[in-house]
DRENVOLO-914968 format. One record per residue (C-alpha): x, y, z; chain. Coordinates in pm, whole numbers, m for minus. Layout:
# residues N
X | Y | Z | A
...
***
This chain:
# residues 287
12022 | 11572 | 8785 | A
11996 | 11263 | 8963 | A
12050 | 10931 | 8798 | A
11732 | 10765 | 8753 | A
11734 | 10395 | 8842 | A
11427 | 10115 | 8845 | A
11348 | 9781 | 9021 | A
11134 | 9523 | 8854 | A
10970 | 9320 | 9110 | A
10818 | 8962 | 8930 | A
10609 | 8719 | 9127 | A
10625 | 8413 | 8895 | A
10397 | 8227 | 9082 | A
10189 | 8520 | 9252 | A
9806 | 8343 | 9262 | A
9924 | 8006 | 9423 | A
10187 | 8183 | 9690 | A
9895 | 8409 | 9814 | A
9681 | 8024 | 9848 | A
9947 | 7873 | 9998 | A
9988 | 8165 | 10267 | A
9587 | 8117 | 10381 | A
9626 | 7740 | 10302 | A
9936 | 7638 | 10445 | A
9869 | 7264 | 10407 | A
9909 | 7351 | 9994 | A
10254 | 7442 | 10025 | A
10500 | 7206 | 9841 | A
10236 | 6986 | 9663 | A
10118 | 7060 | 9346 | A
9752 | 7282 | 9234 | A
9621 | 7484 | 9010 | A
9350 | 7723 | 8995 | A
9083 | 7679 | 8720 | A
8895 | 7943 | 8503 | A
8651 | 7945 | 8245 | A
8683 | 8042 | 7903 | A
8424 | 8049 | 7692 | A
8301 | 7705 | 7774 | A
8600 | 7554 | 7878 | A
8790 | 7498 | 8213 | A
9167 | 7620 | 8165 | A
9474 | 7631 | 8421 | A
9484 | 8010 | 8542 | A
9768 | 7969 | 8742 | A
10030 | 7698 | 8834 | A
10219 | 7629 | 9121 | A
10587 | 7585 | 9135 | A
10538 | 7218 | 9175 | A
10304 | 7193 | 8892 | A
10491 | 7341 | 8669 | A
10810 | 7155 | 8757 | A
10570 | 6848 | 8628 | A
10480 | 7032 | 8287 | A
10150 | 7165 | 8423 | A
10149 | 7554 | 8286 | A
9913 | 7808 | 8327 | A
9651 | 7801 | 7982 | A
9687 | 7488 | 7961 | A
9340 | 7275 | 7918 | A
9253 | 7136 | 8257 | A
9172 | 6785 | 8138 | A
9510 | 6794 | 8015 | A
9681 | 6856 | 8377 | A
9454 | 6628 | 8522 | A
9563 | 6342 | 8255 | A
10002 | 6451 | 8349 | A
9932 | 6413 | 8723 | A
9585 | 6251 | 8845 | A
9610 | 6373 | 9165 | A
9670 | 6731 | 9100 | A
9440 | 6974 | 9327 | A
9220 | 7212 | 9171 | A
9100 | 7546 | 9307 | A
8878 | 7780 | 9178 | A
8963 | 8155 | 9124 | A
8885 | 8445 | 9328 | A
8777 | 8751 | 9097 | A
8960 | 9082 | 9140 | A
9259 | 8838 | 9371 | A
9565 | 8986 | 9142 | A
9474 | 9348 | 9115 | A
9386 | 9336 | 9530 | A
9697 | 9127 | 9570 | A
9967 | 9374 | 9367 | A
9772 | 9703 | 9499 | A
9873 | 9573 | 9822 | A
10165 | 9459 | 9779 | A
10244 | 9806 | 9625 | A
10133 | 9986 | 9927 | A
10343 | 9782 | 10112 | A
10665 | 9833 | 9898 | A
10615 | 10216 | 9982 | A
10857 | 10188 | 10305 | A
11127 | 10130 | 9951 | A
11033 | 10395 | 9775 | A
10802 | 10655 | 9727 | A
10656 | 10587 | 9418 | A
10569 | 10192 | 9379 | A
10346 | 10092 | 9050 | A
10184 | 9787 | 8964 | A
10293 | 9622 | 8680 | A
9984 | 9341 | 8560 | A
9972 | 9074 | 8552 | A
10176 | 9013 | 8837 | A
10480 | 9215 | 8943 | A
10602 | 9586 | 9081 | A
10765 | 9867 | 8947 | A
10896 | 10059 | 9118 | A
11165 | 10449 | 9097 | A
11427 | 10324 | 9291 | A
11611 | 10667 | 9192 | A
11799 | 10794 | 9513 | A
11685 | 10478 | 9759 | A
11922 | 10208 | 9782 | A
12185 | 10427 | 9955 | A
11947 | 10419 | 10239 | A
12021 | 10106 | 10263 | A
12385 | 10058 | 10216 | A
12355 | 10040 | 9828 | A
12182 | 9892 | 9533 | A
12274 | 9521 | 9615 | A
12165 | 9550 | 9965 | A
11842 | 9754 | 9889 | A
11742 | 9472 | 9610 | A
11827 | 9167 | 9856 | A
11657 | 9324 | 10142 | A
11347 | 9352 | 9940 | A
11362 | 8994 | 9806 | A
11429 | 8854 | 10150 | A
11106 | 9130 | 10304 | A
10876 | 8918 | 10025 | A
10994 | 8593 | 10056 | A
10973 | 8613 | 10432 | A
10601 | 8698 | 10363 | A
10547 | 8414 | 10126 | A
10591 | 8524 | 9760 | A
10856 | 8393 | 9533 | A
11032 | 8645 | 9359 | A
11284 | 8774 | 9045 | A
11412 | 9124 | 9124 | A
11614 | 9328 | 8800 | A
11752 | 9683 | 8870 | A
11823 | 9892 | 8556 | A
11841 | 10271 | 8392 | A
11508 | 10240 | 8272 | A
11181 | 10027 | 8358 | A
11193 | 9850 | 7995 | A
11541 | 9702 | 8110 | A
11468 | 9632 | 8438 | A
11145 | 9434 | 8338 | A
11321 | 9216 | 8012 | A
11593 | 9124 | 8281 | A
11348 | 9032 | 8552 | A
11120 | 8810 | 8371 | A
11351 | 8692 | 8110 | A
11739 | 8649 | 8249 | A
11775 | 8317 | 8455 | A
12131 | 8412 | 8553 | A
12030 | 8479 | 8924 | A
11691 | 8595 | 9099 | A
11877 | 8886 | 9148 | A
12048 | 9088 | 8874 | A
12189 | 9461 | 8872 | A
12223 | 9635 | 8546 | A
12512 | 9896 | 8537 | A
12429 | 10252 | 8496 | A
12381 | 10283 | 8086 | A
12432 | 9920 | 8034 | A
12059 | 9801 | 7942 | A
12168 | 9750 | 7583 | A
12389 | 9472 | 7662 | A
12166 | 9376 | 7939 | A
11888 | 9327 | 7691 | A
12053 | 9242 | 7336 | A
12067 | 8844 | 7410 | A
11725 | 8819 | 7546 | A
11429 | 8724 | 7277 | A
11198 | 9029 | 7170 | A
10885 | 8880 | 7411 | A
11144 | 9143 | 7666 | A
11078 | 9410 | 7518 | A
10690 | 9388 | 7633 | A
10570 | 9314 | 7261 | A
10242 | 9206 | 7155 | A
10185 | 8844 | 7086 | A
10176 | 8909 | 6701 | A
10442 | 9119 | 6649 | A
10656 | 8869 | 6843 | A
10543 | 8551 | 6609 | A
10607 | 8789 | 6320 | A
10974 | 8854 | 6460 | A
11021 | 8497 | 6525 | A
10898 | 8376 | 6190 | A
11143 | 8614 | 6024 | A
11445 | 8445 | 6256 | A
11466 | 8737 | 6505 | A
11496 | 8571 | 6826 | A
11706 | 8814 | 6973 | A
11662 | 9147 | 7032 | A
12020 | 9194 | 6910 | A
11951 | 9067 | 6590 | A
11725 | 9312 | 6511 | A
11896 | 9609 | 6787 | A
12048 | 9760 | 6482 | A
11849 | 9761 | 6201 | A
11714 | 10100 | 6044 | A
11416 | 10292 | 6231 | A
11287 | 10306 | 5876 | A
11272 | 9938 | 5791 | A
11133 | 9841 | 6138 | A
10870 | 10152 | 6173 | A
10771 | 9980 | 5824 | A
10777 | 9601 | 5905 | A
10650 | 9644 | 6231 | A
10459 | 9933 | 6311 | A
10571 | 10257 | 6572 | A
10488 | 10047 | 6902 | A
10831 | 9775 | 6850 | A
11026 | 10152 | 6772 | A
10854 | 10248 | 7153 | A
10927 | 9973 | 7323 | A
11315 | 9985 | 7240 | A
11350 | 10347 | 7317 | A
11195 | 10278 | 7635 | A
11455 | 10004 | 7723 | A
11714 | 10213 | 7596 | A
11643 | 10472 | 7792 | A
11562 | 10726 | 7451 | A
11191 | 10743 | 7551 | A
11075 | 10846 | 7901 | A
10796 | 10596 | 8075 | A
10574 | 10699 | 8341 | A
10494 | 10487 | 8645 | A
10154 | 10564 | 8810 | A
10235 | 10501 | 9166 | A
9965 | 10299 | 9408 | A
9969 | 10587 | 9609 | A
10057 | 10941 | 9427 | A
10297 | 11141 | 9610 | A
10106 | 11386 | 9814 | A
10217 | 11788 | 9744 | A
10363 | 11974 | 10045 | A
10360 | 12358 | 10047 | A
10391 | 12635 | 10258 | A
10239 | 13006 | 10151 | A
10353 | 13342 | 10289 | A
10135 | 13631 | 10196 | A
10317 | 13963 | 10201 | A
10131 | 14302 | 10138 | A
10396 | 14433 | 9905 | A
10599 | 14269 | 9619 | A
10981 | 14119 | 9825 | A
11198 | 14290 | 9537 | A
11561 | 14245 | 9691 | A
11769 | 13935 | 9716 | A
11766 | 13987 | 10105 | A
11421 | 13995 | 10129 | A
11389 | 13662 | 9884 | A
11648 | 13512 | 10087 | A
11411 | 13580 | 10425 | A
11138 | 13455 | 10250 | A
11280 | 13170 | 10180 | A
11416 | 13083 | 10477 | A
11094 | 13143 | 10629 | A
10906 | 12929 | 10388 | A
11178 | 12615 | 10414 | A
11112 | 12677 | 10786 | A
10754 | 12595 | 10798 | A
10772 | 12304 | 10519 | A
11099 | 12110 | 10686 | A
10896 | 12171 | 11006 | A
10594 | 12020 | 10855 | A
10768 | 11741 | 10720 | A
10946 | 11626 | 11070 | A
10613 | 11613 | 11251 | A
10543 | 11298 | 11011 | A
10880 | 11166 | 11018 | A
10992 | 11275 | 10673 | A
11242 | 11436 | 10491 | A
11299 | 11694 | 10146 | A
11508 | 11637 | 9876 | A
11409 | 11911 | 9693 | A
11181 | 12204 | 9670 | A
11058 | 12463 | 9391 | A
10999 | 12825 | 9496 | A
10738 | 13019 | 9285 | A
***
């Protein structure tokens, strides 16, 4: 069976690269873009710049205003991130077949047999860094054994924008990094930090029992995922479409010769099928 691999692709600053691609003149200074909640005007989304001057997104916009008086303000465009990563998904496809998006703003995506395609794993993760950033976006990349690994790593190892886990290394990829990794929600992850848990290593080993009890079944998911116990799905942008060839015989084929014909008949038409649209198969199921 082949070795499954995944590629996180995070966009830190996904909202303000896409304005500064249709507004050049925005690039390098700092903005925000405002939205309202429940009464009250909040930072949505920060560029680079602004948050290099302690201007985050959620933060009150009065407040960012007050740090730097000059900051620009824009307002937000509804629907903008799911158009942006559906597209951007779509146009990850030329990686890999099956490309999900990951909200609030990043890519997942099967990288499982790719990157020899393009000369390996560190080449196949750099070219697709350098394909974004050439169209704009500022990006962390993470490749791992399983899409909980491959996402803690991305959005929460500074060590380099680009990291490759070893094959069935996500536990020590993920042990020093604090349990917000592991894709928690917000009040299970103040509960683990109030108890002194910053780590996932420091709670990594303790009983199923004592955490299924302390914390509830989705914490127990959410490590077997990054461990790579627990299968996750990714629904792709675009679902694989299903190629297949019939051959209609009047009479049951009972012997291996005439199976084998079949076959070969079948693999024939399909492999032809495939060419005519510039694409290959990996593998087929006969039924």
């Amino acid at each position: 069976m082949m070795a499954k691999r995944y590629l996180c692709v995070w966009f830190p600053f996904l909202v303000t690269d896409w304005f500064a691609i249709v507004q050049p003149e925005l690039k390098g200074k700092p903005f925000v873009v405002k939205t309202a909640v429940q009464g009250r005007q909040l930072v949505m989304a920060s560029s680079m710049e602004a948050v290099t001057r302690g201007i985050h997104p959620g933060m009150v916009l009065a407040d960012a205003r007050a740090i730097h008086p000059s900051l620009e303000v824009l307002d937000e465009k509804p629907e903008l991130i799911a158009k942006l990563l559906t597209k951007l998904a779509s146009w990850c496809i030329r990686f890999s077949p099956v490309v999900a998006a990951d909200y609030p703003g990043g890519l997942l995506i099967d990288a499982s047999g790719c990157a020899h395609l393009w000369g390996g794993e560190e080449a196949y993760v750099r070219m697709i860094k350098s394909r974004l950033e050439q169209r704009g976006y500022r990006v962390r990349l993470a490749m791992a054994d399983t899409v909980g690994a491959a996402w803690a790593v991305a959005h929460f190892e500074a060590r380099d924008l680009c990291i490759i886990v070893a094959p069935h290394q996500q536990r020590a990829a993920i042990q020093g990094l604090p349990p917000e990794s592991l894709r928690l929600e917000s009040d299970t992850v103040a509960l683990l930090h109030k108890l002194g848990l910053r780590q996932v290593q420091d709670f990594l080993h303790l009983p199923v029992s004592s955490l299924r009890r302390r914390f509830g079944l989705p914490l127990l998911k959410r490590i077997n995922q990054a461990l790579g116990r627990e299968e996750e799905i990714l629904l792709p942008v675009e679902p694989p479409v299903c190629w297949q060839e019939r051959l209609s015989s009047f009479e049951p084929i009972r012997t291996a010769t005439g199976i084998a014909i079949a076959l070969e008949t079948l693999l024939g038409k399909i492999t032809a099928a495939l060419a005519r649209e510039g694409k290959g198969l990996r593998k087929a199921i006969f039924k």
